[in-house]
Structures are given as C-alpha cells and as structure tokens.
mmCIF file as gemmi writes it, N, C-alpha and C atoms, coordinates in Angstrom:
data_model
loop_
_atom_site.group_PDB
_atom_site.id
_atom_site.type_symbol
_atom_site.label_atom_id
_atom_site.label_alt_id
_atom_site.label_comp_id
_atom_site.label_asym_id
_atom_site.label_entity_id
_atom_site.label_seq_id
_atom_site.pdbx_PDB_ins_code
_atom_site.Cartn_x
_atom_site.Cartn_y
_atom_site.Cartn_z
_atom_site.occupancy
_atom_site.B_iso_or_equiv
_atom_site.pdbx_formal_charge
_atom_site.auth_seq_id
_atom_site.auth_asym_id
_atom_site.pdbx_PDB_model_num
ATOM 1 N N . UNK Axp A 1 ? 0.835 -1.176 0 1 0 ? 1 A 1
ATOM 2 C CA . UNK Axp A 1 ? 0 0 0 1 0 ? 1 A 1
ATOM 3 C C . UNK Axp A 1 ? 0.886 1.247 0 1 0 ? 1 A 1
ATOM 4 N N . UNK Axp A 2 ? 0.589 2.074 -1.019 1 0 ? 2 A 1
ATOM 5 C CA . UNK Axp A 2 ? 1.252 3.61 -0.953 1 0 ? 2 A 1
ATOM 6 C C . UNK Axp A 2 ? 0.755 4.343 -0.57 1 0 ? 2 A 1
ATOM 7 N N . UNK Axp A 3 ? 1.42 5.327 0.57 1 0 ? 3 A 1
ATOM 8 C CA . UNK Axp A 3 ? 0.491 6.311 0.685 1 0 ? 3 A 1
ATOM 9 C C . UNK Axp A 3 ? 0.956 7.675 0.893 1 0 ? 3 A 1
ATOM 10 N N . UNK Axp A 4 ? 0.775 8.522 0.2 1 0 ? 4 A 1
ATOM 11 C CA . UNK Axp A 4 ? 0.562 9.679 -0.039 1 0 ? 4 A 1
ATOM 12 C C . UNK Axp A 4 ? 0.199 10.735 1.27 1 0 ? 4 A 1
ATOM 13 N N . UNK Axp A 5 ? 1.259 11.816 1.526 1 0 ? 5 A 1
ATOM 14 C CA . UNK Axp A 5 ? 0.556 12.603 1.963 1 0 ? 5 A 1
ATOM 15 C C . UNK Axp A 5 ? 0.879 14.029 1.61 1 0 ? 5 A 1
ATOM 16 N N . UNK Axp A 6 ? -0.24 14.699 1.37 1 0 ? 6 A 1
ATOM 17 C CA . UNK Axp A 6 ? -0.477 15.686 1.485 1 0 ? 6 A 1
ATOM 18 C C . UNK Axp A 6 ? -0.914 17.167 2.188 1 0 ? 6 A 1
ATOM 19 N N . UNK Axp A 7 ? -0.081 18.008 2.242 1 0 ? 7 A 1
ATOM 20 C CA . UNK Axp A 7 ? 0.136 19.089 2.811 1 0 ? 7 A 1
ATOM 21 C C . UNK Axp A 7 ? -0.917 20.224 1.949 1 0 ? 7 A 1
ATOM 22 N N . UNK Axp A 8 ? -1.667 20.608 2.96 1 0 ? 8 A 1
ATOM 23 C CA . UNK Axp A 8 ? -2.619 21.66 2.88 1 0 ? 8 A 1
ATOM 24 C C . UNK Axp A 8 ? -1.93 23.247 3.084 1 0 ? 8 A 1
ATOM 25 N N . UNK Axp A 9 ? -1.837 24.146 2.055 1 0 ? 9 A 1
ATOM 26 C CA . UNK Axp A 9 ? -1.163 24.772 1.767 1 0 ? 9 A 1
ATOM 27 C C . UNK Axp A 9 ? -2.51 26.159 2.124 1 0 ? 9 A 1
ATOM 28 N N . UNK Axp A 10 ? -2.283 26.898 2.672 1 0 ? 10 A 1
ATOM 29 C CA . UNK Axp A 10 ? -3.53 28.001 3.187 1 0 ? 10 A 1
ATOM 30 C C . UNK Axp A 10 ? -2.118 29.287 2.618 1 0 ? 10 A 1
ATOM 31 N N . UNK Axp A 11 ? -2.957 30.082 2.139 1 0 ? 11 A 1
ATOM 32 C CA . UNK Axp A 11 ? -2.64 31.306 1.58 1 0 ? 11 A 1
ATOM 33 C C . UNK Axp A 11 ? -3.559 32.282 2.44 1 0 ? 11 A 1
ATOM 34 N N . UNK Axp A 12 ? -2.701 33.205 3.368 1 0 ? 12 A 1
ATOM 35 C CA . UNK Axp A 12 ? -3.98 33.886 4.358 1 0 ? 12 A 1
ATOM 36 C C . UNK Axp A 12 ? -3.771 35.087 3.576 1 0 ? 12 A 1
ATOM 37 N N . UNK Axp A 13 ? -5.071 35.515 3.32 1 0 ? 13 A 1
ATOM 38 C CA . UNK Axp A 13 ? -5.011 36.926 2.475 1 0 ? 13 A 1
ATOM 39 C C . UNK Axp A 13 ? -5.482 37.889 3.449 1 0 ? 13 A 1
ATOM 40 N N . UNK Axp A 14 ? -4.538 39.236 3.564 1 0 ? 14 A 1
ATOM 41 C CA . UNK Axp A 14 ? -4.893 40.08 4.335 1 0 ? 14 A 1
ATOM 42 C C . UNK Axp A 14 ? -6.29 41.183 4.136 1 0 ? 14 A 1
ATOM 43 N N . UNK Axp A 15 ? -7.157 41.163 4.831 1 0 ? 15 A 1
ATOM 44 C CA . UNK Axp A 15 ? -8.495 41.812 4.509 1 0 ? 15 A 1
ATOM 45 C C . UNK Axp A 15 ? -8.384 43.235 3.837 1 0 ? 15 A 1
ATOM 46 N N . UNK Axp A 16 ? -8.941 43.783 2.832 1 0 ? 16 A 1
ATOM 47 C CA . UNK Axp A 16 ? -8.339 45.059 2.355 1 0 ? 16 A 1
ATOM 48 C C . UNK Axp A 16 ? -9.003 45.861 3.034 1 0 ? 16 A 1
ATOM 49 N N . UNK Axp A 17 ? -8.509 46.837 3.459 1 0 ? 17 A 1
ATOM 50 C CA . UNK Axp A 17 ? -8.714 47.98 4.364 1 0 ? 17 A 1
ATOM 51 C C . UNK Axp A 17 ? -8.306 49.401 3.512 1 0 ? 17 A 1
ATOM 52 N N . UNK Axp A 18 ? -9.657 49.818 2.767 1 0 ? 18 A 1
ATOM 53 C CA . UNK Axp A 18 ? -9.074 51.368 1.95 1 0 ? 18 A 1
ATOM 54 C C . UNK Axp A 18 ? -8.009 52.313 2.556 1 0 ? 18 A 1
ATOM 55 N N . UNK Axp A 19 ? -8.863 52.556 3.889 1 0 ? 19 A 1
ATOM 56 C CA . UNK Axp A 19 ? -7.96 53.643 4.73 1 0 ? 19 A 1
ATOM 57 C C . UNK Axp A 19 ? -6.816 52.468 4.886 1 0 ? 19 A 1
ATOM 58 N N . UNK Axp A 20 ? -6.557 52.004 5.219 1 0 ? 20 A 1
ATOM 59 C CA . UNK Axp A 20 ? -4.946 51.699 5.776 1 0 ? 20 A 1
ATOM 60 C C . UNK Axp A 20 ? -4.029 51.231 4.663 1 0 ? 20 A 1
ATOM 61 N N . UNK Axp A 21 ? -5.007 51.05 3.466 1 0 ? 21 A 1
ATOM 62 C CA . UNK Axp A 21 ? -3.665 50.907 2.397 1 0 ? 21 A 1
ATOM 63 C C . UNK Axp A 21 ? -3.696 52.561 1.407 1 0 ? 21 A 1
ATOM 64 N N . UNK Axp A 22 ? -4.178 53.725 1.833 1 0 ? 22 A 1
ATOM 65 C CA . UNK Axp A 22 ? -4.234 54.788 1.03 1 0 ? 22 A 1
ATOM 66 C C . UNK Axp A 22 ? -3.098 54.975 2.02 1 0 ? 22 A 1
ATOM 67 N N . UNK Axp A 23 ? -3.408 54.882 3.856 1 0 ? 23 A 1
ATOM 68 C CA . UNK Axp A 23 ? -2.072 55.381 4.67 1 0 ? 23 A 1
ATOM 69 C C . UNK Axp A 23 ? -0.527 55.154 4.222 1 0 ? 23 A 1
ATOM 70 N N . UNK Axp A 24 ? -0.701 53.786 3.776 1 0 ? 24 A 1
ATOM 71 C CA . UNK Axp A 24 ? 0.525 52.953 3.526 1 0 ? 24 A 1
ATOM 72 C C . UNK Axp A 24 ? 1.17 53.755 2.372 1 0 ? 24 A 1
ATOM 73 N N . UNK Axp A 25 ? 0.535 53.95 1.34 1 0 ? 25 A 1
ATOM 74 C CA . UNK Axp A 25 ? 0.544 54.39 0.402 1 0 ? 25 A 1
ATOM 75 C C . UNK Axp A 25 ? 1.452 55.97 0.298 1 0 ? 25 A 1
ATOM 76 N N . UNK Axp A 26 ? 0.526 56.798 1.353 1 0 ? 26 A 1
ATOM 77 C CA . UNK Axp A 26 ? 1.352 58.106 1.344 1 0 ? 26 A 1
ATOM 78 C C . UNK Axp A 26 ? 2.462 57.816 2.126 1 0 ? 26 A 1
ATOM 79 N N . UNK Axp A 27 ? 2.273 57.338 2.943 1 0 ? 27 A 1
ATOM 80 C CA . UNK Axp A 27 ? 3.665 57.243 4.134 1 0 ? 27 A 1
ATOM 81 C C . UNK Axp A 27 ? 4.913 56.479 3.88 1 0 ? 27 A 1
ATOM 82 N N . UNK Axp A 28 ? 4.684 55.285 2.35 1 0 ? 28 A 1
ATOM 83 C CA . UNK Axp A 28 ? 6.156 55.15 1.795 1 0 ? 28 A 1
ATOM 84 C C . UNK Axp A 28 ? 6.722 55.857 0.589 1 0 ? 28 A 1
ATOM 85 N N . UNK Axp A 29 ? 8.227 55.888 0.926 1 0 ? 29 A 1
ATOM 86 C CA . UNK Axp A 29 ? 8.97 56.714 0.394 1 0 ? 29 A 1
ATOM 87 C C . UNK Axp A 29 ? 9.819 55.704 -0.378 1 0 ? 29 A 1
ATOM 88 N N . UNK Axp A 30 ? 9.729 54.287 -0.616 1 0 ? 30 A 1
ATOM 89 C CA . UNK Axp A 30 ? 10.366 53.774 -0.831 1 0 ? 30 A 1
ATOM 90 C C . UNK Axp A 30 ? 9.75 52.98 -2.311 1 0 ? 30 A 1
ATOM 91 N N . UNK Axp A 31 ? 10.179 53.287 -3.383 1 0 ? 31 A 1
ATOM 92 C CA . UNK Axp A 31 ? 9.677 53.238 -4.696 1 0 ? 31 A 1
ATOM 93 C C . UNK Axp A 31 ? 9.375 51.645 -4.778 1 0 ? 31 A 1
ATOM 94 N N . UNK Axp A 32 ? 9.989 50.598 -4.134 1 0 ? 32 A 1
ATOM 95 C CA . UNK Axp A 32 ? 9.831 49.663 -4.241 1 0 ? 32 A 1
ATOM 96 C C . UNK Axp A 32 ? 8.803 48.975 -3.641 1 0 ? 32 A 1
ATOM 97 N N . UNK Axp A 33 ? 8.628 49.658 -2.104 1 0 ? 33 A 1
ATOM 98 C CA . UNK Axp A 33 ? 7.925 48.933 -1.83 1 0 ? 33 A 1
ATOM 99 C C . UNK Axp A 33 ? 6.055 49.634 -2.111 1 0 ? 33 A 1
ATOM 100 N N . UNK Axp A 34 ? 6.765 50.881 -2.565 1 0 ? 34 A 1
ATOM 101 C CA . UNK Axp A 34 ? 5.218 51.729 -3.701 1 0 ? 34 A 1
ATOM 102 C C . UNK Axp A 34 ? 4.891 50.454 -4.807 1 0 ? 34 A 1
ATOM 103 N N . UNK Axp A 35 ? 5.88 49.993 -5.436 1 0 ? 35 A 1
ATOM 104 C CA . UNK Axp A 35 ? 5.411 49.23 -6.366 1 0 ? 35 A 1
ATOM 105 C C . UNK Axp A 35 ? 4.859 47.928 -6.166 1 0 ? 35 A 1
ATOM 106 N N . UNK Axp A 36 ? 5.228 47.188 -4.965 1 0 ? 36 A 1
ATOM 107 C CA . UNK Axp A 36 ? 4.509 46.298 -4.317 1 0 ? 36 A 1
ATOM 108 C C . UNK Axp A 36 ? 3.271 46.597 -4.18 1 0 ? 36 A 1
ATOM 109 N N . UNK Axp A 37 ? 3.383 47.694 -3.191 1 0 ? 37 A 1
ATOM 110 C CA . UNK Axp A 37 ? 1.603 47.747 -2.857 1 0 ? 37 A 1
ATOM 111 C C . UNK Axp A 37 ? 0.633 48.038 -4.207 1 0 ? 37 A 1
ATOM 112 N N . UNK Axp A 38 ? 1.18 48.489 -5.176 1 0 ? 38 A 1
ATOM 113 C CA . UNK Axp A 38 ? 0.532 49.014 -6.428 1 0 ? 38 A 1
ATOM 114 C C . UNK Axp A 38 ? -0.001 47.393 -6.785 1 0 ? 38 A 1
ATOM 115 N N . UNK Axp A 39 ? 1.247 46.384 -7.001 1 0 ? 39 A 1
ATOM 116 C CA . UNK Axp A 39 ? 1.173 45.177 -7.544 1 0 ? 39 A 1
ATOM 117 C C . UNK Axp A 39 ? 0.032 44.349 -6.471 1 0 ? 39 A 1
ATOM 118 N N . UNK Axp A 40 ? 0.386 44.389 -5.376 1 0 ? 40 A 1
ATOM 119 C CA . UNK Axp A 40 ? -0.877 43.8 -4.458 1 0 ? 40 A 1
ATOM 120 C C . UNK Axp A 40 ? -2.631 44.729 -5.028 1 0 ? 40 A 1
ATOM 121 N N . UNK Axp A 41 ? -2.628 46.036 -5.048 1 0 ? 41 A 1
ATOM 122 C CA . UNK Axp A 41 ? -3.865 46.43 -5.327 1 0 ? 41 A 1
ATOM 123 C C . UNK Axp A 41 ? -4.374 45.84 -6.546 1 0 ? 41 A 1
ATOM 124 N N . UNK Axp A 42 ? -3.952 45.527 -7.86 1 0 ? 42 A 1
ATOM 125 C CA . UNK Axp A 42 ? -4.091 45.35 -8.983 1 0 ? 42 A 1
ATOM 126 C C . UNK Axp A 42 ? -4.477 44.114 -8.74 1 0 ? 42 A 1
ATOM 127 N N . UNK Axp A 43 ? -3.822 43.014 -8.127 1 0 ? 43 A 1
ATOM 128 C CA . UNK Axp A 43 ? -3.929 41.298 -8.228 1 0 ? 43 A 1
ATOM 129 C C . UNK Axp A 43 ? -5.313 41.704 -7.739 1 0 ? 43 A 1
ATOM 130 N N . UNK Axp A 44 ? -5.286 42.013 -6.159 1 0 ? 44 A 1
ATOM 131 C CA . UNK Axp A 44 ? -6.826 42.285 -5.695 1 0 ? 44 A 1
ATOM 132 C C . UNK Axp A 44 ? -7.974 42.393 -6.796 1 0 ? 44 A 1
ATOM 133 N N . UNK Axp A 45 ? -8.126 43.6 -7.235 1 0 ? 45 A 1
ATOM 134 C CA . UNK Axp A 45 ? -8.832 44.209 -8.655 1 0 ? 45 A 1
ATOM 135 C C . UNK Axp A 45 ? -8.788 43.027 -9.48 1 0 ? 45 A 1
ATOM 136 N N . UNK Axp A 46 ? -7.934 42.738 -10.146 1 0 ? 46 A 1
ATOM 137 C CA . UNK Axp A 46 ? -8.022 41.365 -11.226 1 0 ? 46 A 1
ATOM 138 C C . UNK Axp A 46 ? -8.798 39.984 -10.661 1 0 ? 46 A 1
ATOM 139 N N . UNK Axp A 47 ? -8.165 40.187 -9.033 1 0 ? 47 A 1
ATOM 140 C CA . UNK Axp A 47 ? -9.133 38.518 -9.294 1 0 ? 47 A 1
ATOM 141 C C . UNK Axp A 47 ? -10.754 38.74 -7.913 1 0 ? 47 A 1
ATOM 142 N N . UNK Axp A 48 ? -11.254 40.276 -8.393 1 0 ? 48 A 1
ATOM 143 C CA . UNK Axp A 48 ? -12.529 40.821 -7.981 1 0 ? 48 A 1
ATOM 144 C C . UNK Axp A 48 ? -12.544 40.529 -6.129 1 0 ? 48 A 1
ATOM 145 N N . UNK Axp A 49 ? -11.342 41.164 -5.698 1 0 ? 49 A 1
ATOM 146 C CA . UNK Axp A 49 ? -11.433 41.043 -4.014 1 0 ? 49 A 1
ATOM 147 C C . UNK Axp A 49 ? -11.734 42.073 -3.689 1 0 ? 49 A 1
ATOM 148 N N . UNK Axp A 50 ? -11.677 43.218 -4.968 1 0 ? 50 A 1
ATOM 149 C CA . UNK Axp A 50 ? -11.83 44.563 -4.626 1 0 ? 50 A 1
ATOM 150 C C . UNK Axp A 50 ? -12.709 44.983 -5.862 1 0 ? 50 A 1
ATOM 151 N N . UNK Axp A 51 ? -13.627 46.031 -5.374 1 0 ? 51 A 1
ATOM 152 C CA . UNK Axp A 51 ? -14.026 47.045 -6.333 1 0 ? 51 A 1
ATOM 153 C C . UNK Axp A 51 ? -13.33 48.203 -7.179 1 0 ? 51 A 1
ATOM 154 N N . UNK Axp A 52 ? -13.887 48.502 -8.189 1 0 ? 52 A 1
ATOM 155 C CA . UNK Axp A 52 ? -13.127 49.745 -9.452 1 0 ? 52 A 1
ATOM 156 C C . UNK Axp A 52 ? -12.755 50.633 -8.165 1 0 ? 52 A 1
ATOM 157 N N . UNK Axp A 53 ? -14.289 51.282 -7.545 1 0 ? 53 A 1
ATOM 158 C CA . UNK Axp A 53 ? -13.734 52.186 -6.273 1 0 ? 53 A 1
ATOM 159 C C . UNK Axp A 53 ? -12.343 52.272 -5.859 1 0 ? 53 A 1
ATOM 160 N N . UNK Axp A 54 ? -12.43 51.103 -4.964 1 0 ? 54 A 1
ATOM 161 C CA . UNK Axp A 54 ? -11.103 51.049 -3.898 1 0 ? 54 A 1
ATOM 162 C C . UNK Axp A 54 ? -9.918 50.786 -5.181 1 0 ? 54 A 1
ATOM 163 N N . UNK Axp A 55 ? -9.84 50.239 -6.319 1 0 ? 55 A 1
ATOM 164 C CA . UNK Axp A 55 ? -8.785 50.333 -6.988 1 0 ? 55 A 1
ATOM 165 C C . UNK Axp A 55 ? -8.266 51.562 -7.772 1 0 ? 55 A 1
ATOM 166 N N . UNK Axp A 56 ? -9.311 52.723 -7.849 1 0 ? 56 A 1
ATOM 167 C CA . UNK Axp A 56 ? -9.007 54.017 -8.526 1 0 ? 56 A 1
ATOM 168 C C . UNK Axp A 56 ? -8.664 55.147 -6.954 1 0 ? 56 A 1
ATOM 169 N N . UNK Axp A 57 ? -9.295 54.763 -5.81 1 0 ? 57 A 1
ATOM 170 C CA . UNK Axp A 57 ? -8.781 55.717 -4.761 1 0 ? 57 A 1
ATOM 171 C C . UNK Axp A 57 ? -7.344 55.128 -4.513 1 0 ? 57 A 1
ATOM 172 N N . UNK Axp A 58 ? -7.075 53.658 -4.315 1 0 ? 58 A 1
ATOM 173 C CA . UNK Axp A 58 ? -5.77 53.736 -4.315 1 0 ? 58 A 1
ATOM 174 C C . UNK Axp A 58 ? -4.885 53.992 -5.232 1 0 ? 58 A 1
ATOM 175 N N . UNK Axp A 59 ? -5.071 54.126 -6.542 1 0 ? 59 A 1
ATOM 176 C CA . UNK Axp A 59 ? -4.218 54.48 -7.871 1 0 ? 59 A 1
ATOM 177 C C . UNK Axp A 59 ? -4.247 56.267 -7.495 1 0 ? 59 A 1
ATOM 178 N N . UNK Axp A 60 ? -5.042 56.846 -6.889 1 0 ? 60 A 1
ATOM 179 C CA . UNK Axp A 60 ? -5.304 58.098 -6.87 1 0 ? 60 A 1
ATOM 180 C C . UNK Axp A 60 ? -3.874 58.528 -5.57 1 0 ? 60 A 1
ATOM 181 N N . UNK Axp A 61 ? -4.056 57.256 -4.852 1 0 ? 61 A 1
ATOM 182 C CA . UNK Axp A 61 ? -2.945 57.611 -3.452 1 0 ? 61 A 1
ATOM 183 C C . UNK Axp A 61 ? -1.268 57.301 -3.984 1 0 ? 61 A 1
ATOM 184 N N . UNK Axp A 62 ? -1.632 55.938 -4.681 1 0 ? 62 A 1
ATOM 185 C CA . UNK Axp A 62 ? -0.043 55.577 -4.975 1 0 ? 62 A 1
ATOM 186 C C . UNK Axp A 62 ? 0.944 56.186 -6.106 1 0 ? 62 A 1
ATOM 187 N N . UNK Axp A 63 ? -0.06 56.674 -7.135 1 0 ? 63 A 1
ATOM 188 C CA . UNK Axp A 63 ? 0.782 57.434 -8.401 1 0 ? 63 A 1
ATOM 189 C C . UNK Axp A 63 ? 1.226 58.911 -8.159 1 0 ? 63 A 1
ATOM 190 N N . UNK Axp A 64 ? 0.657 59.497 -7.527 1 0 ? 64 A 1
ATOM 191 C CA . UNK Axp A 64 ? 1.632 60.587 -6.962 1 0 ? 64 A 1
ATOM 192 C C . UNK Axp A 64 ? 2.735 60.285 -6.357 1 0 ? 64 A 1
ATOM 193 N N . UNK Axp A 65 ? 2.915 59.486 -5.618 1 0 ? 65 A 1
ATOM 194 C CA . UNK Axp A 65 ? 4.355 59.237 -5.09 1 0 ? 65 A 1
ATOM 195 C C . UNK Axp A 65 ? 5.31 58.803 -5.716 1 0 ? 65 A 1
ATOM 196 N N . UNK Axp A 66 ? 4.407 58.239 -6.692 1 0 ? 66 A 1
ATOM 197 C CA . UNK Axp A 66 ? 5.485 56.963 -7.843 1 0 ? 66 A 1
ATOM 198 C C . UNK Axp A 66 ? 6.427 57.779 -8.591 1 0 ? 66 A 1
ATOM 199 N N . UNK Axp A 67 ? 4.847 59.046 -8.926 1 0 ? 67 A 1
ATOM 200 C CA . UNK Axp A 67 ? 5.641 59.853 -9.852 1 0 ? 67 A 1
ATOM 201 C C . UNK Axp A 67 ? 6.581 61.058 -9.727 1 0 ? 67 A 1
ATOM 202 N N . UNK Axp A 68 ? 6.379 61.239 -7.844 1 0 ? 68 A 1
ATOM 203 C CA . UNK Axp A 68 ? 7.003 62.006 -7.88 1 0 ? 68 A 1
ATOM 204 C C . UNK Axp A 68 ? 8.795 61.315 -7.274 1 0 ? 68 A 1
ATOM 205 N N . UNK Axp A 69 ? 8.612 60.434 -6.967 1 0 ? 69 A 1
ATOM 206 C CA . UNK Axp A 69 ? 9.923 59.445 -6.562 1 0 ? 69 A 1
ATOM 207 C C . UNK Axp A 69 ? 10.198 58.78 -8 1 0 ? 69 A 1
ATOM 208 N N . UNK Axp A 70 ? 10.159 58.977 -8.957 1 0 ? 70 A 1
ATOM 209 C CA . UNK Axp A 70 ? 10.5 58.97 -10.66 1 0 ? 70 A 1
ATOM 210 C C . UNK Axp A 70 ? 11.167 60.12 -10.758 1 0 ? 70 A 1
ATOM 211 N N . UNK Axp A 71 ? 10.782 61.539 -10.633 1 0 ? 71 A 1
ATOM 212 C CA . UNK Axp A 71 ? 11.066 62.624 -10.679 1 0 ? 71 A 1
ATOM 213 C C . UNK Axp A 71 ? 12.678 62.921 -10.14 1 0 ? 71 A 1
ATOM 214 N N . UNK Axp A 72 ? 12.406 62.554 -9.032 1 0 ? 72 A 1
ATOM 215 C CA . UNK Axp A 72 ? 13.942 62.837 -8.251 1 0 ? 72 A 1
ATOM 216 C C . UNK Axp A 72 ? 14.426 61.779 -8.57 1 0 ? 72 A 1
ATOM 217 N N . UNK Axp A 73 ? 14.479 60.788 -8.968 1 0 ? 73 A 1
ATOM 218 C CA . UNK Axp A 73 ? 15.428 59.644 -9.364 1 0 ? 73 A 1
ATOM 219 C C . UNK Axp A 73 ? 16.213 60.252 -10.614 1 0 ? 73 A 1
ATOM 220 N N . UNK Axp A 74 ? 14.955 60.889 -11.594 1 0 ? 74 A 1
ATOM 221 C CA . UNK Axp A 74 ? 15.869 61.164 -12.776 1 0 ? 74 A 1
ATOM 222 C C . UNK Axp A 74 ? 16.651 62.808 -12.741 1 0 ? 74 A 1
ATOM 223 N N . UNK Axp A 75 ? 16.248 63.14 -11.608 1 0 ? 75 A 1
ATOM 224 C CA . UNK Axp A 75 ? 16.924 64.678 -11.252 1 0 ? 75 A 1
ATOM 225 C C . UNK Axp A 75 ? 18.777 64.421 -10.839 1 0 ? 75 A 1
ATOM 226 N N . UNK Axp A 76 ? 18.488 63.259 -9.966 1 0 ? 76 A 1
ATOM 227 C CA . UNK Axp A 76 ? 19.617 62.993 -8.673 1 0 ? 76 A 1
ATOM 228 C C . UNK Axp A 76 ? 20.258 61.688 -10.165 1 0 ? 76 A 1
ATOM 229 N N . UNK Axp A 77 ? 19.861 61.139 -11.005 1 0 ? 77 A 1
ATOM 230 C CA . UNK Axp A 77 ? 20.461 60.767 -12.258 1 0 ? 77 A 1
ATOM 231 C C . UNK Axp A 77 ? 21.205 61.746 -13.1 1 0 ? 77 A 1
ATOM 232 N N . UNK Axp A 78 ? 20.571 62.496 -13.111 1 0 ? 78 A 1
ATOM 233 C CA . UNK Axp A 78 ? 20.961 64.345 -14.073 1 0 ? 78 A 1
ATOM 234 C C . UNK Axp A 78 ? 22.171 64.522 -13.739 1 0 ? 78 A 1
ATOM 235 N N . UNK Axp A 79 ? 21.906 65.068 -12.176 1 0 ? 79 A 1
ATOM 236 C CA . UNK Axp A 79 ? 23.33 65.515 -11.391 1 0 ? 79 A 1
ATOM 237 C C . UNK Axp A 79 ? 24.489 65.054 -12.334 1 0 ? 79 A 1
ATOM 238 N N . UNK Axp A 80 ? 25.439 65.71 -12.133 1 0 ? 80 A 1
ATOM 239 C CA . UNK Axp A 80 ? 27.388 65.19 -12.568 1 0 ? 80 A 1
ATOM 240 C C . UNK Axp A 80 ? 27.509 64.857 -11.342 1 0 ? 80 A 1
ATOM 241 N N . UNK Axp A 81 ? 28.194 63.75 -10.848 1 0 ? 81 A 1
ATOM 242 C CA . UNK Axp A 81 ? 29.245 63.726 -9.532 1 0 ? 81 A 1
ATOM 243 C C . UNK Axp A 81 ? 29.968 64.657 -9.849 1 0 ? 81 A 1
ATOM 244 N N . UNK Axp A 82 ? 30.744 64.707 -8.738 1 0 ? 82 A 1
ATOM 245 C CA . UNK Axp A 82 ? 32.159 65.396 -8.882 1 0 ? 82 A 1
ATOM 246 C C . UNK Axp A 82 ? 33.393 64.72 -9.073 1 0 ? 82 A 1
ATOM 247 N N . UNK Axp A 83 ? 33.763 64.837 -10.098 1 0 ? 83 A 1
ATOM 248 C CA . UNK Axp A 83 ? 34.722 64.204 -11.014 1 0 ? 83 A 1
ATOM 249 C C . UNK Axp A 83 ? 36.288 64.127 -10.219 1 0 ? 83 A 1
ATOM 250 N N . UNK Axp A 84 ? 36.238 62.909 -9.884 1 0 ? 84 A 1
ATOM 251 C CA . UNK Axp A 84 ? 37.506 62.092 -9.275 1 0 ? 84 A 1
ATOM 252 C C . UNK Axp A 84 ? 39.017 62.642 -10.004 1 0 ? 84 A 1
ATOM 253 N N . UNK Axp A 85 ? 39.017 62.925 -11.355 1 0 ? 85 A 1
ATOM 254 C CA . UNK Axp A 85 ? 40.286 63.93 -12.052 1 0 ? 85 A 1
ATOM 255 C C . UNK Axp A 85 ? 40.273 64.822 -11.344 1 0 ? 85 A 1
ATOM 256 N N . UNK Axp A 86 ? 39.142 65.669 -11.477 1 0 ? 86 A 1
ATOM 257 C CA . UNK Axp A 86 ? 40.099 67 -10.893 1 0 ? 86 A 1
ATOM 258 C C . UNK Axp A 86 ? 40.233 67.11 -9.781 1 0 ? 86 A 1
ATOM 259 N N . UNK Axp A 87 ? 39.941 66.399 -8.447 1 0 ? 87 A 1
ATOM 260 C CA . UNK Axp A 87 ? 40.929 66.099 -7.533 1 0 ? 87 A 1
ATOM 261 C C . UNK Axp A 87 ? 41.998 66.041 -7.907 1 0 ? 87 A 1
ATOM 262 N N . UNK Axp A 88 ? 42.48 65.324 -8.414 1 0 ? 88 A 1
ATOM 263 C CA . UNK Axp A 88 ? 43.691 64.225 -8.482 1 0 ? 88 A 1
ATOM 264 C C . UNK Axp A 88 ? 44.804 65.358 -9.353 1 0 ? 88 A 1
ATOM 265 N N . UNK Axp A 89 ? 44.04 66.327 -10.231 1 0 ? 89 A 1
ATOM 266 C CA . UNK Axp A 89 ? 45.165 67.42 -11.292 1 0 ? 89 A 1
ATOM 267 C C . UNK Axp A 89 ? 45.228 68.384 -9.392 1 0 ? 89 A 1
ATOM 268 N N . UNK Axp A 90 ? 44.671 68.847 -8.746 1 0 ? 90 A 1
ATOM 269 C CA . UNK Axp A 90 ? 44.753 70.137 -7.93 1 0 ? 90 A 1
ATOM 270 C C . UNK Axp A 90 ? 45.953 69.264 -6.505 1 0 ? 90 A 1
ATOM 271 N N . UNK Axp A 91 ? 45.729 68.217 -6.569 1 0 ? 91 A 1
ATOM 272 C CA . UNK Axp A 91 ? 47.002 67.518 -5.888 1 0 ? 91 A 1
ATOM 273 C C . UNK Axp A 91 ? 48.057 67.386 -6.461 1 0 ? 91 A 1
ATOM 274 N N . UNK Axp A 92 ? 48.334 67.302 -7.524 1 0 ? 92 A 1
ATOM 275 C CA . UNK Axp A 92 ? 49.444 67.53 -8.579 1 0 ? 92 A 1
ATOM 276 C C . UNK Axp A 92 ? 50.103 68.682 -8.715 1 0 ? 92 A 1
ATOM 277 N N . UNK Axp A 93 ? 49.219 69.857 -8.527 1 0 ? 93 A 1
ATOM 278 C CA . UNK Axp A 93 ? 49.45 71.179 -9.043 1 0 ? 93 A 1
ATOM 279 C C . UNK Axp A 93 ? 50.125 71.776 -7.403 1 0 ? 93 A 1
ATOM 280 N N . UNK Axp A 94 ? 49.948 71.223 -6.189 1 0 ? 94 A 1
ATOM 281 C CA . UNK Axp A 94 ? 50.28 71.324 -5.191 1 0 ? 94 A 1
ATOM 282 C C . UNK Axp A 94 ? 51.351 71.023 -4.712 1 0 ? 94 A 1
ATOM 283 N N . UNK Axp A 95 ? 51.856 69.817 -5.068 1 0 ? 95 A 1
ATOM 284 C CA . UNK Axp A 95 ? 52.762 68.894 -5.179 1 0 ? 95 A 1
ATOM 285 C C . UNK Axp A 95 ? 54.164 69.501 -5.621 1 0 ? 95 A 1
C-alpha cells in the first residue's frame, strides 16, 4: 500500500482595508515597496477582491508618489558627480 501525503497549503489573504492601504501608500517613500503595494492592489482588482472604487482611490494615493519618486530619481540621475580627475590634477598642481 502507498500512501501519499499531502500538505494543505492556506494562503492567508490580508483583509483590504481602503484607509490603511491609502495610509501605507502616502507614508512610503520607498519606490519599491510603492510598487509592491501598487502590484498587491491590482492582483486584488483582477481577481474581484476589490471594487473599481477602492482600486481608482488607491491608484489616486499611490501614483503621486510613484511619480514624484521617478522625478527625483531622474533629477539625482541628471546631477554630474564630482569628477575624481580633478581632484587628483589640484594635488598635482600642489605637489
């Protein structure tokens, strides 16, 4: 006789809460984990755990941040460092 066992695998899904994921929403600063919660709202929406509602107030909370933490990424990208040569000529010229 073979026997098989099997493991019951439970996926606990956290209850969506508008207010506490619009909070979440403004209060990270961290583009990544903005894009998580974006990616969690959407799965929600796609597989109908949530209404258009709660998926356009949170698109309303999370894309301002996205876009404005896009913004300074490509600002603080813009920037020049400060170029490691000309150190290195004004120690020379000292020298």
């Amino acid at each position: 006789r073979c026997s098989s066992v099997r493991l019951l695998e439970i996926t606990i899904i956290e209850p969506f809460d508008l207010l506490e994921f619009q909070k979440k929403a403004r209060e990270t600063c961290c583009p990544k984990k903005l894009f998580e919660l974006w990616e969690d709202v959407c799965r929600r929406y796609d597989r109908h755990q949530i209404g258009q509602y709660d998926y356009e107030e949170m698109k309303e909370a999370i894309w301002p941040n996205l876009h404005a933490l896009d913004l300074l990424r490509r600002t603080i990208n813009e920037t020049d460092p400060p170029k490691a040569q000309t150190r290195d000529k004004s120690k020379r010229k000292s020298a």
